[in-house]
PDB file of N, CA, C and O in Angstrom:
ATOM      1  N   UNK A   1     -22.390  18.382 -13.601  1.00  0.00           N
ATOM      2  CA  UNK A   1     -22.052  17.567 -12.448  1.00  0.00           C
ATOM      3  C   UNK A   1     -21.884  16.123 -12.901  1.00  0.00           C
ATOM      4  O   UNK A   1     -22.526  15.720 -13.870  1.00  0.00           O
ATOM      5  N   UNK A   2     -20.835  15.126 -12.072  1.00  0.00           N
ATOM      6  CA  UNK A   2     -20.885  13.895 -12.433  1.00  0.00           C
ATOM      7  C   UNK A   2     -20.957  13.125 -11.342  1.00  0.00           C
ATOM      8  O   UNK A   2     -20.664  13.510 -10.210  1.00  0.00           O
ATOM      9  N   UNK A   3     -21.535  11.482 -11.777  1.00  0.00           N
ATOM     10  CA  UNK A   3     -21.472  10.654 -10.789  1.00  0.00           C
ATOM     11  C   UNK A   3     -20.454  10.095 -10.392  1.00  0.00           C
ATOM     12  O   UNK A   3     -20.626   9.292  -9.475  1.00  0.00           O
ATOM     13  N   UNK A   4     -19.101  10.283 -10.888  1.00  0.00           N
ATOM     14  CA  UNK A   4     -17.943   9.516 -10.770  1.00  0.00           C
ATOM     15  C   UNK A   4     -17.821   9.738  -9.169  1.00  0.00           C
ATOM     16  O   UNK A   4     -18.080  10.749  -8.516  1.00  0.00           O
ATOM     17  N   UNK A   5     -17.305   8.369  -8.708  1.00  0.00           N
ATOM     18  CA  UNK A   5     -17.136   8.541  -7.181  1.00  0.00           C
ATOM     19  C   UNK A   5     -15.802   9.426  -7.108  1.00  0.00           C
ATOM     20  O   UNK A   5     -14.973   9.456  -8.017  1.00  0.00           O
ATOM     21  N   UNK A   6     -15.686  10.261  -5.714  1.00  0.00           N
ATOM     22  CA  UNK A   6     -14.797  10.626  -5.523  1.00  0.00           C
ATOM     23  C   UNK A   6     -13.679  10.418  -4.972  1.00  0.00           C
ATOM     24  O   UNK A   6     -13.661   9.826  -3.893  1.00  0.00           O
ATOM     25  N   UNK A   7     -12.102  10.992  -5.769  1.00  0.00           N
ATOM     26  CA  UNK A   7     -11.487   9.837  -4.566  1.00  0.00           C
ATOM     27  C   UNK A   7     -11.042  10.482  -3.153  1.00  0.00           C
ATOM     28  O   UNK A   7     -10.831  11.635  -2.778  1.00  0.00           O
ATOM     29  N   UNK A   8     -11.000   9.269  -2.572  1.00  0.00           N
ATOM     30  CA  UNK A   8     -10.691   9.570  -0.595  1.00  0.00           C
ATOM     31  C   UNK A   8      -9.826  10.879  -0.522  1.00  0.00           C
ATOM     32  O   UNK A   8     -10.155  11.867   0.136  1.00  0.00           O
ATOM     33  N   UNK A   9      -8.763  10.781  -1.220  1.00  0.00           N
ATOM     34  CA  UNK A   9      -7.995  11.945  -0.669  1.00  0.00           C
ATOM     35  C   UNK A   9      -8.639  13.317  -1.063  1.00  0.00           C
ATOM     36  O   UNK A   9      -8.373  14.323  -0.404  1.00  0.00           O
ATOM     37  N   UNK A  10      -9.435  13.357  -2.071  1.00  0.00           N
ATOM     38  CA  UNK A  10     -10.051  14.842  -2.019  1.00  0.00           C
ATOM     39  C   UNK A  10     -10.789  15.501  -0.972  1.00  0.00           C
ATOM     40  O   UNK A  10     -10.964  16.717  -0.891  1.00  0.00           O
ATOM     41  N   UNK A  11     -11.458  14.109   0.290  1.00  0.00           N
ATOM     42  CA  UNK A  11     -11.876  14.756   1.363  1.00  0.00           C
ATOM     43  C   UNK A  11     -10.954  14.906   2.817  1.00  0.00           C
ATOM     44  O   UNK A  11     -11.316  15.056   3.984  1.00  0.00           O
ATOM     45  N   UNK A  12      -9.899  14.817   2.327  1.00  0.00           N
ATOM     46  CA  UNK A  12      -8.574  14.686   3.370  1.00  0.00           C
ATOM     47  C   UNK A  12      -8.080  13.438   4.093  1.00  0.00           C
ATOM     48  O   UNK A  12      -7.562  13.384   5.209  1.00  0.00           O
ATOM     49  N   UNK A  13      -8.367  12.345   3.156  1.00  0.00           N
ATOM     50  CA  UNK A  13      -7.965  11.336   3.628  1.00  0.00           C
ATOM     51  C   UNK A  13      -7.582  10.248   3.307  1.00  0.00           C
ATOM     52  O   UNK A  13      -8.435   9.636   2.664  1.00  0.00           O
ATOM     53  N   UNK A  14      -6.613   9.685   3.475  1.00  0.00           N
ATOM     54  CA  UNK A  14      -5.609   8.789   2.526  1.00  0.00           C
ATOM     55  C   UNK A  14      -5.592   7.073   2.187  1.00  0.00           C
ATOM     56  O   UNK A  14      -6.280   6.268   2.815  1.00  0.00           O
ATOM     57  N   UNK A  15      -5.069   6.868   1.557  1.00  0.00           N
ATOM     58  CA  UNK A  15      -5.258   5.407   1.629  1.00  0.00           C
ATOM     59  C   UNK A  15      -5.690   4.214   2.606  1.00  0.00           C
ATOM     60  O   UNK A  15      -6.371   3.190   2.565  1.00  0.00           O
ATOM     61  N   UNK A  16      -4.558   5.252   3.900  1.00  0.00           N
ATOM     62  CA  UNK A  16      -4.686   4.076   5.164  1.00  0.00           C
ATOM     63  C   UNK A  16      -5.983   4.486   5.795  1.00  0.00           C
ATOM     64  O   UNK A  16      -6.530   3.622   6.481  1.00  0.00           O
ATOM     65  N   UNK A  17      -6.563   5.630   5.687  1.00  0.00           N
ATOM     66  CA  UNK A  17      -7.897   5.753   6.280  1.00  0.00           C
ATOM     67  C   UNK A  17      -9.038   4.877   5.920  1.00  0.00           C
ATOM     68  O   UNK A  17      -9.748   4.380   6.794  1.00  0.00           O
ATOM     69  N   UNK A  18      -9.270   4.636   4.418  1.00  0.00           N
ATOM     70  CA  UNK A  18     -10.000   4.203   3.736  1.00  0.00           C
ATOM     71  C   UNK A  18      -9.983   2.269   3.317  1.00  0.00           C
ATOM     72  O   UNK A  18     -10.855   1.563   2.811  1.00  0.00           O
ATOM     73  N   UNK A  19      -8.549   1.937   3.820  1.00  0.00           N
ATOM     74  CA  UNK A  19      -8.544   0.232   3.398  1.00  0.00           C
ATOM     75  C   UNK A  19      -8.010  -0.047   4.615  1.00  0.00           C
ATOM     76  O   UNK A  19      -6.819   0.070   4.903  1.00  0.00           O
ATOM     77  N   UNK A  20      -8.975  -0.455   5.404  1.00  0.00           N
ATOM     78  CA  UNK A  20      -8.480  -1.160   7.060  1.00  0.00           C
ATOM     79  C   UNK A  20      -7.339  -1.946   6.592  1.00  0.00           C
ATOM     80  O   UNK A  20      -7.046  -2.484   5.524  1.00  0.00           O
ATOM     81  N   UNK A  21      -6.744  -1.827   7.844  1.00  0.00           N
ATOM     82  CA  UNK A  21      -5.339  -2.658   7.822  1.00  0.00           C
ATOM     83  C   UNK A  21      -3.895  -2.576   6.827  1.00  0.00           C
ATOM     84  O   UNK A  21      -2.734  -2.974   6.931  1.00  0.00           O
ATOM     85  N   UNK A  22      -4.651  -1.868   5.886  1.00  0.00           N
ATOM     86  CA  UNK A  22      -3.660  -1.500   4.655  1.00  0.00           C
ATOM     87  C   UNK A  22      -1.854  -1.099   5.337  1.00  0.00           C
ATOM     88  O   UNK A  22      -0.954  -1.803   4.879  1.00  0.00           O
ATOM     89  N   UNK A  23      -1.426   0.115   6.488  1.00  0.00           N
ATOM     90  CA  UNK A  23      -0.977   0.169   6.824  1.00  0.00           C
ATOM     91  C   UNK A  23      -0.017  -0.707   7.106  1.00  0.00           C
ATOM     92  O   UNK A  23       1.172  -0.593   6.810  1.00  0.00           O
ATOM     93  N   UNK A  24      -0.738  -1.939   7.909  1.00  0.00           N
ATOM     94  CA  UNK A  24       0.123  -3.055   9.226  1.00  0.00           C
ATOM     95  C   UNK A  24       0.537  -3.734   7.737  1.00  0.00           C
ATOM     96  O   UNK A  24       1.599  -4.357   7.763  1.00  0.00           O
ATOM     97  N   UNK A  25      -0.255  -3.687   6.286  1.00  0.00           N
ATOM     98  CA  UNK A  25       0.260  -4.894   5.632  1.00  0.00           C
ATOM     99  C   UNK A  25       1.545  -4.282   4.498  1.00  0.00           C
ATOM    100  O   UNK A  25       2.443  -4.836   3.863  1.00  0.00           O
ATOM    101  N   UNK A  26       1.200  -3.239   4.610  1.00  0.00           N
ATOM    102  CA  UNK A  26       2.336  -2.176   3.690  1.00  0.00           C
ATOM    103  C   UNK A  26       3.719  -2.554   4.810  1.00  0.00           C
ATOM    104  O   UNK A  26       4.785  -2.940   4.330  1.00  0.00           O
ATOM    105  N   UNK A  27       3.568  -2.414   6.086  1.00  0.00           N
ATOM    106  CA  UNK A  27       4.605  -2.881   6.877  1.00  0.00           C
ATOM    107  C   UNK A  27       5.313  -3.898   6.735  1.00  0.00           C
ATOM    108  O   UNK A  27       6.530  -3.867   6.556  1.00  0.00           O
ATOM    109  N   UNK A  28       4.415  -5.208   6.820  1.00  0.00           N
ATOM    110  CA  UNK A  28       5.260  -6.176   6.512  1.00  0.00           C
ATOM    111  C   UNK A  28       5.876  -6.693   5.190  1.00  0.00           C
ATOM    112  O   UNK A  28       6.793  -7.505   5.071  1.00  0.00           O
ATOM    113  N   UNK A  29       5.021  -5.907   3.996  1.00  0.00           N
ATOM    114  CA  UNK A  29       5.838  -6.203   2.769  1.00  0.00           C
ATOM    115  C   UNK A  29       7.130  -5.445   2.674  1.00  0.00           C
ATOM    116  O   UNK A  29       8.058  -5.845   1.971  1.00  0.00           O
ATOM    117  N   UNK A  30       7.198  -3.966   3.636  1.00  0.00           N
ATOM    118  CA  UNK A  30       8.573  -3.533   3.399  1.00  0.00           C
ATOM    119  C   UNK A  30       9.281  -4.336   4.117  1.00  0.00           C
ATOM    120  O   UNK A  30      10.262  -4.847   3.576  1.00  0.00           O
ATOM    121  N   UNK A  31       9.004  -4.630   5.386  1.00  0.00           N
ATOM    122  CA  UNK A  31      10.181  -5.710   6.001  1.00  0.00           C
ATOM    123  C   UNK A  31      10.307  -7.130   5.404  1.00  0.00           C
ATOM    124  O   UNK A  31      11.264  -7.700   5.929  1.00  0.00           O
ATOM    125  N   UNK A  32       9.762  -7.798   4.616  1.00  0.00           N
ATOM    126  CA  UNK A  32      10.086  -8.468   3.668  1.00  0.00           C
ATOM    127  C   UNK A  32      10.716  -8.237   2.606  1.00  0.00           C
ATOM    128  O   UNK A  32      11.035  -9.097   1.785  1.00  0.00           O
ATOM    129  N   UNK A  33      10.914  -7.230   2.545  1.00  0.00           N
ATOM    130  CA  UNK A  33      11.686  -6.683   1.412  1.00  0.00           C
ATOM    131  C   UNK A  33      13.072  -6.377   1.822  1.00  0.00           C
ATOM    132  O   UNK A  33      13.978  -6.522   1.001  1.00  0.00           O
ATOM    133  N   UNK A  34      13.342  -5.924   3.147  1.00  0.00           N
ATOM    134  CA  UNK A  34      14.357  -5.957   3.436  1.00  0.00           C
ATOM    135  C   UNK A  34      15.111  -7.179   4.071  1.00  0.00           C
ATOM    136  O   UNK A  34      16.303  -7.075   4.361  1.00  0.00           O
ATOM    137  N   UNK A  35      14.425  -8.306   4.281  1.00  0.00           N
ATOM    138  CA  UNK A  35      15.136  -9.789   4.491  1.00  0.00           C
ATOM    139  C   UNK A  35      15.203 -10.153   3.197  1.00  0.00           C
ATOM    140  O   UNK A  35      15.569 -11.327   3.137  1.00  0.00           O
ATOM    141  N   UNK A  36      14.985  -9.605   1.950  1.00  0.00           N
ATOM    142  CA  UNK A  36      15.189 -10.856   0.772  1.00  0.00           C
ATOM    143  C   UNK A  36      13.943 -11.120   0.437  1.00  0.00           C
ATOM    144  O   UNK A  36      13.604 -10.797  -0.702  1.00  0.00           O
ATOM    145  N   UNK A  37      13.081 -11.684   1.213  1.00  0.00           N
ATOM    146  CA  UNK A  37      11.887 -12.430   0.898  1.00  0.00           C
ATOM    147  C   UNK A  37      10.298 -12.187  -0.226  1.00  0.00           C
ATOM    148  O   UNK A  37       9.078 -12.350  -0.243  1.00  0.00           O
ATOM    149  N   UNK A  38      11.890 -11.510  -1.325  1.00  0.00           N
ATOM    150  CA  UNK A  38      10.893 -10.947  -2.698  1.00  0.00           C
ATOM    151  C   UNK A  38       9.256 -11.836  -2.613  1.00  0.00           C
ATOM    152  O   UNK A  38       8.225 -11.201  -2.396  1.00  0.00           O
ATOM    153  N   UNK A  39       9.253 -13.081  -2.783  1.00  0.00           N
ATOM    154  CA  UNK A  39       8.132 -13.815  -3.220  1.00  0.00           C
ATOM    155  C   UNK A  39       6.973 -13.724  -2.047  1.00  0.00           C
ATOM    156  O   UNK A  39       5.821 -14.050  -2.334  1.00  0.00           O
ATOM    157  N   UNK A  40       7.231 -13.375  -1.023  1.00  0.00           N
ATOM    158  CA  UNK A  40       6.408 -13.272   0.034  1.00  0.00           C
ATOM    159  C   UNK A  40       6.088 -12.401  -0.371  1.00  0.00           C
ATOM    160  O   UNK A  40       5.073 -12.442  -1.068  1.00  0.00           O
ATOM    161  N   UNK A  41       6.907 -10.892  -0.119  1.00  0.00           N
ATOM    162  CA  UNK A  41       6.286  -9.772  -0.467  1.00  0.00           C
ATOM    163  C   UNK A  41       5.560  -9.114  -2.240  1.00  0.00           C
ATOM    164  O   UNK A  41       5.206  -7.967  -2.516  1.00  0.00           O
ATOM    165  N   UNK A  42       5.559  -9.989  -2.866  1.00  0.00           N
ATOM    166  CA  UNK A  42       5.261  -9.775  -4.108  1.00  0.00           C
ATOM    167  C   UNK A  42       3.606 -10.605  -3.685  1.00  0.00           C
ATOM    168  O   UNK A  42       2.567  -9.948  -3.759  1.00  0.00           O
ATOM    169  N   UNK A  43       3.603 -11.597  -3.399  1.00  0.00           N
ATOM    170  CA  UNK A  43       2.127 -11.944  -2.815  1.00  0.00           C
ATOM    171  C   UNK A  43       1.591 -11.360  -2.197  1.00  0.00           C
ATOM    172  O   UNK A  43       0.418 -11.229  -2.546  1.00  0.00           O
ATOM    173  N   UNK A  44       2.021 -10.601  -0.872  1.00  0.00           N
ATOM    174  CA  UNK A  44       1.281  -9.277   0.232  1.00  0.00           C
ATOM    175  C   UNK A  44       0.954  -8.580  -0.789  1.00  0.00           C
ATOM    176  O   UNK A  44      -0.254  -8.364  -0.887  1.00  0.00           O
ATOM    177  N   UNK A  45       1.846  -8.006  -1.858  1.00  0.00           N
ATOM    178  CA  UNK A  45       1.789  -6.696  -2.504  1.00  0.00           C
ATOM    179  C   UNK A  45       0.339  -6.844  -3.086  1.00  0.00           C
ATOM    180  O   UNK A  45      -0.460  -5.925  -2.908  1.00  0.00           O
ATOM    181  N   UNK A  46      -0.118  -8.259  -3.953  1.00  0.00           N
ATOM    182  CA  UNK A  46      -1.106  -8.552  -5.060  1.00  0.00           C
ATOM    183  C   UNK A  46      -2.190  -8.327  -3.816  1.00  0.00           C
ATOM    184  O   UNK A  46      -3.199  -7.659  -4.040  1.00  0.00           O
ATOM    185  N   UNK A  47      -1.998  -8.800  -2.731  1.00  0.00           N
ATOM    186  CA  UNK A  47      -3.316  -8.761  -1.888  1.00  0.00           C
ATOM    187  C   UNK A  47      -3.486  -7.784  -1.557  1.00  0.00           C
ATOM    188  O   UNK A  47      -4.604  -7.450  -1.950  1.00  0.00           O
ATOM    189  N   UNK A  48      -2.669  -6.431  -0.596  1.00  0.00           N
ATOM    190  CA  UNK A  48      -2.820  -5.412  -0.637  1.00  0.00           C
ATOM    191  C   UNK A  48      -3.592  -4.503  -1.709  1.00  0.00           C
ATOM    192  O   UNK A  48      -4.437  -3.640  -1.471  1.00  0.00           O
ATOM    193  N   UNK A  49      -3.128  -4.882  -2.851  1.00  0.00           N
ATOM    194  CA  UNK A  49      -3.512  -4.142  -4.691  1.00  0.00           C
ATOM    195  C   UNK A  49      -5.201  -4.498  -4.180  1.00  0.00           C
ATOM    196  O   UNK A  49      -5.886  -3.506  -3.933  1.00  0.00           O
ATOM    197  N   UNK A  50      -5.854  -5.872  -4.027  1.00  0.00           N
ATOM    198  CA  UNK A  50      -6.523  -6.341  -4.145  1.00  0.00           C
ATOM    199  C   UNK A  50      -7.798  -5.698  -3.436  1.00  0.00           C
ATOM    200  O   UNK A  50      -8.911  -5.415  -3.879  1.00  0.00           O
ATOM    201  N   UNK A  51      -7.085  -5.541  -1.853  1.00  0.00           N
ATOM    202  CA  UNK A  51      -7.975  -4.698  -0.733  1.00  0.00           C
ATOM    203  C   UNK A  51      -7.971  -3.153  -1.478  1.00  0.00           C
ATOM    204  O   UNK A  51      -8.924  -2.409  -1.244  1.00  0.00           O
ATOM    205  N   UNK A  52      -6.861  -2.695  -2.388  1.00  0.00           N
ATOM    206  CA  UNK A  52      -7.171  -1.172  -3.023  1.00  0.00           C
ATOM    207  C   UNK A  52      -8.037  -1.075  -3.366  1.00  0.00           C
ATOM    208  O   UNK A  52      -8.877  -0.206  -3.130  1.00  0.00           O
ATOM    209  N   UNK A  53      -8.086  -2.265  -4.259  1.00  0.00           N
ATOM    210  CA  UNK A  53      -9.364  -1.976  -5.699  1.00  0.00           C
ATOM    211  C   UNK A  53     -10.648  -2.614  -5.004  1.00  0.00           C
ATOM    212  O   UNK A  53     -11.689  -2.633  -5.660  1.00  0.00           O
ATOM    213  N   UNK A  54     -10.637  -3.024  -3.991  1.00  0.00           N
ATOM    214  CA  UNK A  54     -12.131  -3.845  -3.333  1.00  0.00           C
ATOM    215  C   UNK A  54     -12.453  -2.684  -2.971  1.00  0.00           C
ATOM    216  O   UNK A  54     -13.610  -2.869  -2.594  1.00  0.00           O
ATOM    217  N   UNK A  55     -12.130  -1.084  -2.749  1.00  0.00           N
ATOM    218  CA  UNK A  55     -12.659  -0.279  -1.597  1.00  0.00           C
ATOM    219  C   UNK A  55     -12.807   1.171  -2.956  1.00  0.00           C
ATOM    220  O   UNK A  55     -12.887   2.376  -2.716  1.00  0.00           O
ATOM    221  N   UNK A  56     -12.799   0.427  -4.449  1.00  0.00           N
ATOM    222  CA  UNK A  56     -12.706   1.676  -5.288  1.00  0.00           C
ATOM    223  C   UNK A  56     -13.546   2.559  -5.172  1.00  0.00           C
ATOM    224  O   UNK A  56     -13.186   3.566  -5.782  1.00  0.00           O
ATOM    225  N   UNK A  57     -14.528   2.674  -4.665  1.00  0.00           N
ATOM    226  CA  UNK A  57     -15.491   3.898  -4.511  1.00  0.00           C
ATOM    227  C   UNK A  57     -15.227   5.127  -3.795  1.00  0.00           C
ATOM    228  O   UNK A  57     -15.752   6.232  -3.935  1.00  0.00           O
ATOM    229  N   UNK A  58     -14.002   4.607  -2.727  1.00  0.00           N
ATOM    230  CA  UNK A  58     -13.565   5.311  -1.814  1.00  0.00           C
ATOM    231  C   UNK A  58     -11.907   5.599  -1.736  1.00  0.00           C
ATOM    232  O   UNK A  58     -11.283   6.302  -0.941  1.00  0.00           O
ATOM    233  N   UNK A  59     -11.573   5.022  -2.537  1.00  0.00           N
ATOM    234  CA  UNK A  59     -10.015   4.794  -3.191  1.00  0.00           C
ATOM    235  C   UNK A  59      -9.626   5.605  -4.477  1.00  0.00           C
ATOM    236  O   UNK A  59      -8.596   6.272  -4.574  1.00  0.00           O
ATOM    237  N   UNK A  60     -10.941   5.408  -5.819  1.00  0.00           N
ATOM    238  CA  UNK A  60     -10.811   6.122  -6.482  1.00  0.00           C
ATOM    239  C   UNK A  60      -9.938   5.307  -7.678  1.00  0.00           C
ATOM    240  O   UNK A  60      -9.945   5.645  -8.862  1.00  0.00           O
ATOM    241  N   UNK A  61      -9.185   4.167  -7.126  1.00  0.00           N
ATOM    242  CA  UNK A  61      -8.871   3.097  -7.682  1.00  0.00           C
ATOM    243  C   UNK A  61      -9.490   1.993  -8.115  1.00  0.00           C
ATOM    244  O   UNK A  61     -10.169   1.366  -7.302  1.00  0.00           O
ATOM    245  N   UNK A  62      -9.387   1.552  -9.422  1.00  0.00           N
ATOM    246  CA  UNK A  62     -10.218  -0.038  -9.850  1.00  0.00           C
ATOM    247  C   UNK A  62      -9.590  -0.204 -10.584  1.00  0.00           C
ATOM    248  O   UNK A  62     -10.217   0.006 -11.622  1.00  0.00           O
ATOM    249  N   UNK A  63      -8.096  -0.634 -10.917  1.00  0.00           N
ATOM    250  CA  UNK A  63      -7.661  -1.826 -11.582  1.00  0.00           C
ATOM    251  C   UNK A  63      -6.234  -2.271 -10.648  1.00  0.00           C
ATOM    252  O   UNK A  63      -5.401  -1.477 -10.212  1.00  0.00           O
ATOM    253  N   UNK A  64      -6.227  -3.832 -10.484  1.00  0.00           N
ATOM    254  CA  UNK A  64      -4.834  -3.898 -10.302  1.00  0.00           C
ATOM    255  C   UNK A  64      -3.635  -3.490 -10.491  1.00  0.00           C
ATOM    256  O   UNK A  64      -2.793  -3.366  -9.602  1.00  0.00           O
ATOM    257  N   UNK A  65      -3.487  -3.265 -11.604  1.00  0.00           N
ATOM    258  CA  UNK A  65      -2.282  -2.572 -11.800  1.00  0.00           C
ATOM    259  C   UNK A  65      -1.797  -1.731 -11.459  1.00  0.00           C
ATOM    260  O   UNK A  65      -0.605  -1.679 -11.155  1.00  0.00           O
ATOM    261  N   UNK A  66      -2.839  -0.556 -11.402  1.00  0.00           N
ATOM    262  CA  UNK A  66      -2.537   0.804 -10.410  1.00  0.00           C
ATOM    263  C   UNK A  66      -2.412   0.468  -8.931  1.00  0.00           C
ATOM    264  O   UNK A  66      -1.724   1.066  -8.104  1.00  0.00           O
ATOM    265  N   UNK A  67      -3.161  -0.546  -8.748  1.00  0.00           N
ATOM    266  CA  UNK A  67      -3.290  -0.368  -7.439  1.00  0.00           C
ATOM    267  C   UNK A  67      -1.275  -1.328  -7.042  1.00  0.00           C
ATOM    268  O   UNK A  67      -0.374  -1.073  -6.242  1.00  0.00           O
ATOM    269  N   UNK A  68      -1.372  -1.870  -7.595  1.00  0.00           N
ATOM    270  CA  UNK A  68       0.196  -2.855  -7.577  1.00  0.00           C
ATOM    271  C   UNK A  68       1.228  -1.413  -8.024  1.00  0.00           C
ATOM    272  O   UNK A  68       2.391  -1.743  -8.256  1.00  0.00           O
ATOM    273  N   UNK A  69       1.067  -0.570  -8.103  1.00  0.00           N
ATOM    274  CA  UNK A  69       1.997   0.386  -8.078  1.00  0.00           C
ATOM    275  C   UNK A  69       2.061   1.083  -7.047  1.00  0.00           C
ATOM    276  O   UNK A  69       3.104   1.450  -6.507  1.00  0.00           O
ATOM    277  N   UNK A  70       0.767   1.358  -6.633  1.00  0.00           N
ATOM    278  CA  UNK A  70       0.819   2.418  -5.853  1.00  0.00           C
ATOM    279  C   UNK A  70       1.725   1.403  -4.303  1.00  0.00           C
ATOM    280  O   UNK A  70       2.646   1.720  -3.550  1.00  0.00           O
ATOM    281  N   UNK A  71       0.762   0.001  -4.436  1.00  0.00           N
ATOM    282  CA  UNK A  71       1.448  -0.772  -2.943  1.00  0.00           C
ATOM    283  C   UNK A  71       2.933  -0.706  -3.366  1.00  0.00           C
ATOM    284  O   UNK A  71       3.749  -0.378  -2.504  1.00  0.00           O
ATOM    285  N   UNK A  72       3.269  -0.932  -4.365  1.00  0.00           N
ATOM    286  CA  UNK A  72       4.722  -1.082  -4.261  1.00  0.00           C
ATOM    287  C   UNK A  72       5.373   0.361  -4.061  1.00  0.00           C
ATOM    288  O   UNK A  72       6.524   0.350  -3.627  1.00  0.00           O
ATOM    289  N   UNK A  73       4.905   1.361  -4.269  1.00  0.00           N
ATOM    290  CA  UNK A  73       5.846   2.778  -4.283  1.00  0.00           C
ATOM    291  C   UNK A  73       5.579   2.580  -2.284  1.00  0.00           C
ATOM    292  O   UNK A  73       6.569   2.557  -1.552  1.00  0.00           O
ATOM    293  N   UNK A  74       4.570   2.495  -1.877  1.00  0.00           N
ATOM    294  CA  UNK A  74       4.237   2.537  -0.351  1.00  0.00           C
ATOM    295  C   UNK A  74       5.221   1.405   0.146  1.00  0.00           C
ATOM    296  O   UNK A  74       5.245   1.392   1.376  1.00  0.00           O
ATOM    297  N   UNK A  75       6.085   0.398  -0.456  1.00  0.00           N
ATOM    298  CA  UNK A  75       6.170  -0.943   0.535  1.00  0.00           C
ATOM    299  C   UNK A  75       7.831   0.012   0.245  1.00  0.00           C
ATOM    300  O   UNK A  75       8.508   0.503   1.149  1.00  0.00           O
ATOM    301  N   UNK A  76       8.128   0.050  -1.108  1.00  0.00           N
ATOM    302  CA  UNK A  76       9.498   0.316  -0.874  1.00  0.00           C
ATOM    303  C   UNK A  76       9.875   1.510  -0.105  1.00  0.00           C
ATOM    304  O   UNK A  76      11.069   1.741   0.084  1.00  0.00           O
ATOM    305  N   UNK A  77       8.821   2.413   0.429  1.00  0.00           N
ATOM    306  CA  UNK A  77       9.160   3.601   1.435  1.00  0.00           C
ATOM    307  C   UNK A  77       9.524   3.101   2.870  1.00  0.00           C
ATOM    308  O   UNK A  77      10.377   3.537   3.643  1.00  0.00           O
ATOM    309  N   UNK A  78       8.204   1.550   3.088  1.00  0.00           N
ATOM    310  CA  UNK A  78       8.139   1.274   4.363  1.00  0.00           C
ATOM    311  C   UNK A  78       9.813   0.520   4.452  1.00  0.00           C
ATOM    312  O   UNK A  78      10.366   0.535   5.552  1.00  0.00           O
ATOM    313  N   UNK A  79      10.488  -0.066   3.340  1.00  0.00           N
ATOM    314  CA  UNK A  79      11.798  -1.019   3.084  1.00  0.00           C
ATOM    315  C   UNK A  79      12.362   0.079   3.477  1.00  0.00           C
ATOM    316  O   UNK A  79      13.291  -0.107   4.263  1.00  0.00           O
ATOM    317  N   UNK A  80      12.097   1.330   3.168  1.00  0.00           N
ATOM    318  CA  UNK A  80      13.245   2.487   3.480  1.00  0.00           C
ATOM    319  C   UNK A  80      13.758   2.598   4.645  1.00  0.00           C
ATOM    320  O   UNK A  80      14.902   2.483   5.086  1.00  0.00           O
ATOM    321  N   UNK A  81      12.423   2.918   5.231  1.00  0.00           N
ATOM    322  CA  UNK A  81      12.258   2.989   6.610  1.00  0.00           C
ATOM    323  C   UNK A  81      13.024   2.312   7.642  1.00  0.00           C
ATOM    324  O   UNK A  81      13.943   2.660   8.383  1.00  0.00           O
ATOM    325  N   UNK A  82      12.227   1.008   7.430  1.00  0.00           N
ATOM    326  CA  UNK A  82      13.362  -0.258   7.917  1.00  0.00           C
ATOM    327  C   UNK A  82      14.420  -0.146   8.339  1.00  0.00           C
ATOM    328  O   UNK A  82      14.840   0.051   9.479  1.00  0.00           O
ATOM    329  N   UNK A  83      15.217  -0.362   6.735  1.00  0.00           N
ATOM    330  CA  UNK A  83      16.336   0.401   6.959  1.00  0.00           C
ATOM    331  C   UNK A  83      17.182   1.070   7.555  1.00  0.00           C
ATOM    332  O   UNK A  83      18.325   0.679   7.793  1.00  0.00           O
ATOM    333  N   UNK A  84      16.630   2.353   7.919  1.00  0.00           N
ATOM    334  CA  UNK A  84      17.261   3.016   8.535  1.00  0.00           C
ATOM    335  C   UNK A  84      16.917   3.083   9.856  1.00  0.00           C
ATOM    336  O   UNK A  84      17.705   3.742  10.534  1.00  0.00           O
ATOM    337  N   UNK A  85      15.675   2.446  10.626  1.00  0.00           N
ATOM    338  CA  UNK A  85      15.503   1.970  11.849  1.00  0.00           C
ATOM    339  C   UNK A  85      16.902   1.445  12.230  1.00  0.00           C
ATOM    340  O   UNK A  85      17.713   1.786  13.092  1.00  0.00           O
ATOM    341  N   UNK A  86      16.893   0.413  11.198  1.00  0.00           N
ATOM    342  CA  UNK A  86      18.173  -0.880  11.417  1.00  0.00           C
ATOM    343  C   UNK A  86      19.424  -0.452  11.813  1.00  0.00           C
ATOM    344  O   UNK A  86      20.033  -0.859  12.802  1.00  0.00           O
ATOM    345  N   UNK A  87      20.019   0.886  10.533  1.00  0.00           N
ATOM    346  CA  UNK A  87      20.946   1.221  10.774  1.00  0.00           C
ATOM    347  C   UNK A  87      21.512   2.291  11.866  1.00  0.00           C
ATOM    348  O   UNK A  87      22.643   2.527  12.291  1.00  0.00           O
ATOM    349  N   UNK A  88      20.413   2.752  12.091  1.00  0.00           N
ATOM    350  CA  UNK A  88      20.165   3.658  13.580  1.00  0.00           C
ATOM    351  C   UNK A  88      20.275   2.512  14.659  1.00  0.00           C
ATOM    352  O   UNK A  88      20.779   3.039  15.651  1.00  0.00           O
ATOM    353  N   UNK A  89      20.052   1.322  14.879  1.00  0.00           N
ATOM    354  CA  UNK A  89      19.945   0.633  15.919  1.00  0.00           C
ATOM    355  C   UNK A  89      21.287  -0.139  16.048  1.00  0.00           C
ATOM    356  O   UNK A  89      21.412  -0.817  17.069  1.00  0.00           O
ATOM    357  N   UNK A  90      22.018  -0.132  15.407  1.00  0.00           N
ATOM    358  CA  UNK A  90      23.312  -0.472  15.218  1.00  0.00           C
ATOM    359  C   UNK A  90      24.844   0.036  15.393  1.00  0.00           C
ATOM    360  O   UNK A  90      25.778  -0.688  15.048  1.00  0.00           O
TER     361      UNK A  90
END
């Protein structure tokens, strides 16, 4: 047996369960992403990373870097999204 914490999703539950607010802020870095506003959203992204790795016990995550991947694979889904809100509304 080991002490390694386990991560969140092995008990059915995902990122946004486990880092309050994570969600609303994955939101606005994709819609920053879709105005242009790389440098904004490259700052959300580091803070987002930041709230990953603050909650590693329950994340399963502890280093920035991973965690700056994982926000960015999540922001460019939410940019997706956007997107096609946009182009549906048009």
């Amino acid at each position: 047996m080991t002490d390694e914490p386990r991560a969140a999703w092995a008990d059915g539950k995902t990122l946004y369960d486990v880092v309050p607010a994570l969600g609303d802020v994955i939101e606005i870095i994709g819609r920053d992403l879709v105005l242009g506003e790389y440098p904004l959203a490259r700052a959300t992204a580091e803070m987002a990373a930041a709230m990953i790795v603050e909650q590693r016990e329950t994340t399963g995550i502890g280093d920035e870097g991973t965690a700056l991947l994982v926000v960015r694979a999540l922001a460019e889904s939410a940019a997706a999204t956007e997107r096609a809100i946009d182009a549906s509304d048009s």
